[in-house]
C-alpha positions, 0 to 999 in steps of 0.5 A, a space after each residue: 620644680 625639682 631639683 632633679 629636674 634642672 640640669 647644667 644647660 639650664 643654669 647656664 642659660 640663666 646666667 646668660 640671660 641675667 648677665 645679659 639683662 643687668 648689662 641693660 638694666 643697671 639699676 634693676 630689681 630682682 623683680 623687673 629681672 622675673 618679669 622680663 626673662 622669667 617666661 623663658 624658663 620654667 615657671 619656679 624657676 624665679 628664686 634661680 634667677 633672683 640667686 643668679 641676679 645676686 652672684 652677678 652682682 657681687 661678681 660685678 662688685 668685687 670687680 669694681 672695688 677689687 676687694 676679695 673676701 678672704 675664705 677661711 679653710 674648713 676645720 672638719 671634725 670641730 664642732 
């Protein structure tokens, strides 16, 4: 699948779809989330998922912890 191809309304359903499965399976692997949600998307669709399932996670983790990384500004013109 191209990058072309995919358009917002997809990537949004992804995260719906990911939320909703970590919610009832905590302890699940990216694999497992392929397996069960996977089918309802285009077939290349599986590292959108697996990269959905890994912000999801951090999201969740930065919540626990409340732990907020720190970004540094961009120095533009340094190389």
């Amino acid at each position: 699948m191209r990058f072309r191809d995919d358009n917002p309304a997809d990537l949004a359903r992804a995260r719906t779809a990911v939320t909703a499965w970590r919610d009832q399976n905590r302890a699940g692997t990216s694999g497992e989330l392929v397996a069960a949600v996977g089918r309802q998307f285009h077939p290349d669709y599986g590292v959108v998922l697996r990269a959905v399932l890994f912000a999801v996670d951090g999201h969740r983790a930065r919540e626990v912890t409340g732990i907020v990384a720190r970004r540094f500004p961009v120095l533009r013109g340094r190389t």
